[in-house]
N, C-alpha and C positions, 0 to 999 in steps of 0.2 A: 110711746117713743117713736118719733121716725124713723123709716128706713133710710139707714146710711147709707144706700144705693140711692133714694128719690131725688131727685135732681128737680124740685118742684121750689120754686122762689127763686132757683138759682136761672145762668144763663142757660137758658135751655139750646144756644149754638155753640158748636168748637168755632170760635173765630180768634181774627190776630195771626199772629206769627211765630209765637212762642209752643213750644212743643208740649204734650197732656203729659204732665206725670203720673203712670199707672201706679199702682200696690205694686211696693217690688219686696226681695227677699231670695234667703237660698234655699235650696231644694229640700235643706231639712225643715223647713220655714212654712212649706205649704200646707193647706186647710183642705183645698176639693172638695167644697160639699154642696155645689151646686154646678151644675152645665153651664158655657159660655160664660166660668171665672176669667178674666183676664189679669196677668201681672207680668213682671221683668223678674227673672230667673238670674240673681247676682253669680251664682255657682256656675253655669252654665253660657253667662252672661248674652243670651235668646229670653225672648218673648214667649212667651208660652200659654195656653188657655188648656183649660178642664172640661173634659167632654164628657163627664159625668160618668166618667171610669177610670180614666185616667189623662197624666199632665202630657200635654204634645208643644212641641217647640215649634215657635214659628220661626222660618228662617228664609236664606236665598242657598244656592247651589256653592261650592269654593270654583276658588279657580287657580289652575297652575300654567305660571308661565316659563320656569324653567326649574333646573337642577342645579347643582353641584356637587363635588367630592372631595374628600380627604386625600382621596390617591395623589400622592407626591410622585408616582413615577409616569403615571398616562395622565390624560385628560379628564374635563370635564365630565364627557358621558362615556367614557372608553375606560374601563377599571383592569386594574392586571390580574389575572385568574393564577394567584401564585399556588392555590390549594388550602389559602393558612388566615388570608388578611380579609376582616372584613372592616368595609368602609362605610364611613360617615358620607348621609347623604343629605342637603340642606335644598327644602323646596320651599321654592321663589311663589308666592300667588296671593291669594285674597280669600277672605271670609274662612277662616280656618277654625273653625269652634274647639272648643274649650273638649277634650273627652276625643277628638278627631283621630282616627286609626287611618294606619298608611298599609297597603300592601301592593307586593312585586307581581305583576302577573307578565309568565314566560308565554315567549314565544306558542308553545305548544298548549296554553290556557292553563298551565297550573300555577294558582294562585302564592305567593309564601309571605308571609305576616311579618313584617319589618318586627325586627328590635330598637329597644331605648329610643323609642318615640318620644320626643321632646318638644311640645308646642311651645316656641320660642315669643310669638305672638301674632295675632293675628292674620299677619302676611308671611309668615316665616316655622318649618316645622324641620326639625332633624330627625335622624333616625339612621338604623344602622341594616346593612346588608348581610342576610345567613350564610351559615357556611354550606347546605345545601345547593346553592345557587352555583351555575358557572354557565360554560358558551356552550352545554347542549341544550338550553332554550333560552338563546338569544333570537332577538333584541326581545326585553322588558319594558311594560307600560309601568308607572307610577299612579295610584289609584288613592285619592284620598276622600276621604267618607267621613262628615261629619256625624254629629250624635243624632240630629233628626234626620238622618238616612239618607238625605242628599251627597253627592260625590262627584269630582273631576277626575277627568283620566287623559295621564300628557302619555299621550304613544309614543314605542319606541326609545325614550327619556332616556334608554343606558344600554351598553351591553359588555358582555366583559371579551378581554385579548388575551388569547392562548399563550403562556411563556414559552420560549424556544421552546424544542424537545430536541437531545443529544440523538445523532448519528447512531454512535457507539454506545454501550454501558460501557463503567466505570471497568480501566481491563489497564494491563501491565503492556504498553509496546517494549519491543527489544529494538536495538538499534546498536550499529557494529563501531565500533572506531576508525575512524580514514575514512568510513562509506558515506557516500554522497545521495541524500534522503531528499526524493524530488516528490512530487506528485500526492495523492492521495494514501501515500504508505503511511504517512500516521497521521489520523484523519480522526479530528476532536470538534467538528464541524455540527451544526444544528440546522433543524427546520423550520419555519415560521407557518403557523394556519392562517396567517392573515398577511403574510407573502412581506410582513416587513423586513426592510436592512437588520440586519445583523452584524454586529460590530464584533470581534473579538479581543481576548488578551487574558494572560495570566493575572488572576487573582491572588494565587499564594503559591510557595513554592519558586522554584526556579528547571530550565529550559537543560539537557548537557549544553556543556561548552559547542559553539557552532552551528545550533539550532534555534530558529527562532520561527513564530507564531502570524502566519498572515492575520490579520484584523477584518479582510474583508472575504476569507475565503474557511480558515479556521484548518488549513493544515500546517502543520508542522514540516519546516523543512530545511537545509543547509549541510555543513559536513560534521561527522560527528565528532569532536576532539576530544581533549580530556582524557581521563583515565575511566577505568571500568568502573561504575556504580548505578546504587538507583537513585533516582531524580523524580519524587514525587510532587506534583502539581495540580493546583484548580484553575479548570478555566471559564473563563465568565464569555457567557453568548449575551449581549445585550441588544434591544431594541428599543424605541423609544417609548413602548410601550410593558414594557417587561423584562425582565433579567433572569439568569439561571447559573448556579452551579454545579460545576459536576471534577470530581477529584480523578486524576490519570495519575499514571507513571509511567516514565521510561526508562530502561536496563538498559545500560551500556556493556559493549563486551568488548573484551581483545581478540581480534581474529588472527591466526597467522600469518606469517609475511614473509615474502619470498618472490623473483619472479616477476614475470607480468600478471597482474591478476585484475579477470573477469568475473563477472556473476551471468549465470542461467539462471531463472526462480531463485530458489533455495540453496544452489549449488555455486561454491565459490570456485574458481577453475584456478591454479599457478600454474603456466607457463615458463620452463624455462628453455631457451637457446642458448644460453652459455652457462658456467658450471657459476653457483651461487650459495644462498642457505635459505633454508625453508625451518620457520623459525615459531615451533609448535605450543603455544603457553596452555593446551590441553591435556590432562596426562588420558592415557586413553584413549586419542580421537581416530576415526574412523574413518579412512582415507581409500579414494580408489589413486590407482593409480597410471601412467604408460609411460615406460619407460625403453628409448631406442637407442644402438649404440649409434658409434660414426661406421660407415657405410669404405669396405674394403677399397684399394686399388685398383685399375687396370693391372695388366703385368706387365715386368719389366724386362722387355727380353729383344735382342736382336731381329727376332723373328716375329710371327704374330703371340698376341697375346690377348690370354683370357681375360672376360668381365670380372671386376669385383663382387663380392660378395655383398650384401647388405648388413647392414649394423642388424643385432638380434633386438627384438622384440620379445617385447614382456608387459604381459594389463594385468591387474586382478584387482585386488585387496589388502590392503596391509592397518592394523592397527600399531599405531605409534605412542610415545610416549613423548610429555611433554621437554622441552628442549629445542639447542639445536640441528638440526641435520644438515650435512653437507652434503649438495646434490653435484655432481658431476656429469657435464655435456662433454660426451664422447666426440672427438671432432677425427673426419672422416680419413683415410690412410692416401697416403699419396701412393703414384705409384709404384708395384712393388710394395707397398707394406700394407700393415695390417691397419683397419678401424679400430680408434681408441673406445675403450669400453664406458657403458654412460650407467650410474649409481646411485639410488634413493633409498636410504637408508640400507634395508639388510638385501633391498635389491638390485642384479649386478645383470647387465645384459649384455653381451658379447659382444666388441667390434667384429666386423664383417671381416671375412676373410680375402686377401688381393688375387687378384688374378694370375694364372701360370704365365710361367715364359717358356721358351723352348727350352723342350727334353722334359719339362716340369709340370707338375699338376697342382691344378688348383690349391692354394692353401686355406684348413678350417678356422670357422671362426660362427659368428651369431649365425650366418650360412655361409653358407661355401665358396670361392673364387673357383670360376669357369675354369677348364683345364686347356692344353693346347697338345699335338703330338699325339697323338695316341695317349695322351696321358689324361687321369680322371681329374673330373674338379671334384674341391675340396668340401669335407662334410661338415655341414650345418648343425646345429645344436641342437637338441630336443626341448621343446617347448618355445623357440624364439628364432629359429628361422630353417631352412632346406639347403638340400646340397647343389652344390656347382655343376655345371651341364662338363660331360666329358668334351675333351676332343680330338679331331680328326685328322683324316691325310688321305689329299690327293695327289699323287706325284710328290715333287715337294713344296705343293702348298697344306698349311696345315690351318684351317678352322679352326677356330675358338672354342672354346664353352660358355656359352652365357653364364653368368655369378645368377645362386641362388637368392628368394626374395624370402619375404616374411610368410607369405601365401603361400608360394609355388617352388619346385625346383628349377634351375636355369634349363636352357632347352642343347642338347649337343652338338657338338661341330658335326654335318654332317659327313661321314665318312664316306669319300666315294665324290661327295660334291663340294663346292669352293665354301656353301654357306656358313658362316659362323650361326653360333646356337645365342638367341633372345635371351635376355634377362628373364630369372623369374620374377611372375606377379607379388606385389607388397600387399597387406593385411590393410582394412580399411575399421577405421575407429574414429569413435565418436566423442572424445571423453573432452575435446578441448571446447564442446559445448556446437558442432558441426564434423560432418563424418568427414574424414580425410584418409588420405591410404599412404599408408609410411612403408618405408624399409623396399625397395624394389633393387633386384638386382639389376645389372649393366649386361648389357651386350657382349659378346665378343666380337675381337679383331678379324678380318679378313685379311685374303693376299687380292682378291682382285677388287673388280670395282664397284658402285655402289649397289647392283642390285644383290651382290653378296652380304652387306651387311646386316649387323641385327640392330634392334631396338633392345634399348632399354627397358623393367618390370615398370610397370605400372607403382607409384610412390616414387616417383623419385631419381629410377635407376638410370646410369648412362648411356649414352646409345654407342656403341661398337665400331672402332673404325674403318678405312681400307686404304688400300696401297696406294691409289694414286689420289685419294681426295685426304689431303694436307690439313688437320684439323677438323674432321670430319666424325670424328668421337668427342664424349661430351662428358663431363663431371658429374660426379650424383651432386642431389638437390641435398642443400645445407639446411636441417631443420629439420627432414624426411628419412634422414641416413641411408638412403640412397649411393650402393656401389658403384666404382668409377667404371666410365667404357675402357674397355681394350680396344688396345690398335692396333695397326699390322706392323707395326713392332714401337719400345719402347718411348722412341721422342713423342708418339701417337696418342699413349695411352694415357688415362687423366685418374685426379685425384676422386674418392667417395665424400659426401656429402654427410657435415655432423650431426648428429641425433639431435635429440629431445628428449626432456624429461616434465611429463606434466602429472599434477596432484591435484586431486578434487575432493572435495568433503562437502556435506550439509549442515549449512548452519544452523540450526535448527536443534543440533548436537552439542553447539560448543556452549 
């Protein structure tokens, strides 16, 4: 028989136009039992020859021209590194054999073997991204290696985008009612590693009454209204490349009210200058407090007459209960009488005591009103102010006593010289969130002229009049309780200046 290989009678040239059809078949199909078999590999669909050990494909190299992805929220070769998704990825090219494996090779050279590798045909292979993979080895080649071990590699093909990352972890802000929340105090703000826009907005939940959410900066901010509660919410950082949520909440509280009120830090300050309520819905809360009366007279007398006294002074600590309390501004005694007393809860500080007149000595009070005659001023209270400076006699003029301050005792009419006696110095405190010095006593009146007279304590106190300079003594300071000057006699002398009453607490407590 002949050999089915002899090609002996036949054309012994390939000519023409028409293409040779070899022995074709699939891979379970082959013989190999001679070197340089040639046939078409239908399984594989490659040409293949036997080299006398084994089948080898004959082939060309693939090639890739681009990518694609499933990612609905980035682009094309930008995938969003949410931690969870992995994407379908469709490569664009030629000669893609039948059996062709895809892998990711990072930045750093480590290689990671795609998932559900799907040869769609020819020109076209899908396949899916690990969960291994993110942007600590960005950017990724795509690497596609047919069966005969030829392969294309598109550089760079993909990388993935960092999603925000929150500022803050997930935490409880507090936020007060009536207070006006500016700036970075509740701050639900994200970062971007690839420096994109960041959009923001509630996702779920809602904002208290009064607050709302910049979109391009992610604080929170406005006044707080409403009533006290929590207010749980998600807020979404979006970019065009990625999204994120993260759940907050913020507690509303009632602060009390009363006053003019300031904040230092933590510390709410009430202010008051005239008598009001201070309106505590803590039971329990923990208050400092400084509380000053109204600030004594000059005195009222035909003859010279002593400084007033200063309203009494009182700081510490009081724990309250919730309620209201009625605070009471001592307002300062004209002349001749006494400072009205100032009241915060169970605490009561002295109106200052007035100045003497003639034959008369100072009267007490939170301290003491200067005296005039040989007569003593009057004594000051223990713990909230000092006593009144005595006074003198020369011939018959009779020096003052300075009115006692918060700090210091008034100074005495000198006996023997025309001087009337300085106010004493007033106490300096800090509580209204800056140091101020309250409670000064006044001067006393002289009979001659001005280098006789006194000054006023430091806080407040009024300065001392004399004989022939016609309004020449002064009122204590209204708000400092500051005792009135004496004059060289009564039309002269002036009224003391009304207290204060201020309360502070940290909110942080309520």
């Amino acid at each position: 028989m002949a050999n089915s290989r002899d090609f002996t009678g036949k054309n012994r040239k390939f000519t023409g136009t028409k293409g040779i059809v070899p022995p074709k078949g699939t891979t379970g199909e082959r013989v190999g039992s001679e070197s340089g078999e040639l046939r078409f590999n239908t399984t594989t669909e490659l040409m293949e020859y036997y080299d006398g050990t084994t089948w080898k494909p004959i082939d060309a190299p693939p090639t890739i021209t681009n990518i694609t992805t499933s990612d609905t929220v980035g682009t094309s070769t930008v995938f969003n590194a949410d931690g969870s998704t992995l994407f379908t990825i469709t490569i664009n090219g030629g000669n893609f054999s039948i059996g062709a494996t895809v892998k990711f090779i990072g930045n750093t050279g480590t290689e990671y073997t795609a998932g559900n590798i799907t040869r769609v045909s020819a020109s076209q292979i899908t396949c899916k991204t690990t969960s291994s993979m993110g942007t600590t080895d960005d950017p990724y080649d795509v690497k596609v290696t047919n069966t005969s071990g030829l392969s294309a590699t598109l550089d760079d093909a993909f990388s993935y985008n960092s999603a925000p990352v929150f500022v803050n972890a997930t935490q409880t802000f507090t936020a007060f009612i009536g207070d006006v929340v500016t700036g970075s105090t509740i701050n639900v703000s994200a970062t971007d590693a690839e420096s994109n826009t960041i959009t923001y907005s509630i996702a779920a939940g809602s904002l208290p009454s009064g607050l709302t959410i910049s979109s391009s900066t992610g604080y929170i901010t406005g006044t707080v209204g409403g009533s006290a509660g929590d207010f749980p919410f998600v807020v979404r950082a979006s970019t065009t490349e990625g999204t994120v949520d993260r759940q907050y909440s913020i507690t509303t509280k009632a602060l009390p009210s009363g006053g003019t009120i300031t904040t230092s830090g933590n510390t709410k300050i009430h202010s008051f200058t005239t008598s009001g309520s201070f309106v505590n819905p803590k039971n329990n809360l923990v208050t400092s407090y400084l509380v000053v009366a109204g600030g004594g007279g000059g005195g009222n007398s035909s003859n010279v007459c002593g400084g007033g006294g200063a309203g009494g002074m009182r700081t510490g600590s009081l724990t309250i209960s919730n309620g209201t309390k009625t605070v009471t501004v001592g307002a300062g005694g004209a002349k001749g009488a006494l400072g009205l007393n100032s009241v915060y809860d169970s605490i009561t500080s002295l109106g200052g005591g007035h100045g003497g007149g003639e034959g008369s000595g100072g009267q007490s009070g939170g301290s003491g009103g200067g005296g005039t005659y040989l007569n003593n001023g009057g004594a000051g209270t223990v713990g909230q102010g000092n006593n009144g400076g005595n006074g003198g006699q020369v011939g018959n003029i009779h020096p003052a006593g300075g009115g006692g301050g918060a700090g210091s005792a008034g100074a005495t009419g000198v006996n023997g010289s025309a001087a009337a006696g300085a106010g004493g110095a007033g106490a300096a405190n800090s509580l209204s969130g800056s140091s101020v010095t309250y409670a000064g006593g006044a001067g006393g009146g002289a009979w001659t002229g001005s280098s006789q007279a006194s000054a006023g304590g430091s806080g407040g106190g009024g300065n001392g009049g004399y004989h022939s300079g016609d309004g020449s003594s002064t009122a204590g300071t209204d708000g400092l309780g500051g005792g009135g000057g004496g004059g060289w006699n009564s039309g002269q002398s002036k009224s003391g200046g009304s207290g204060v009453v201020i309360i502070t607490y940290d909110v942080t407590t309520i």
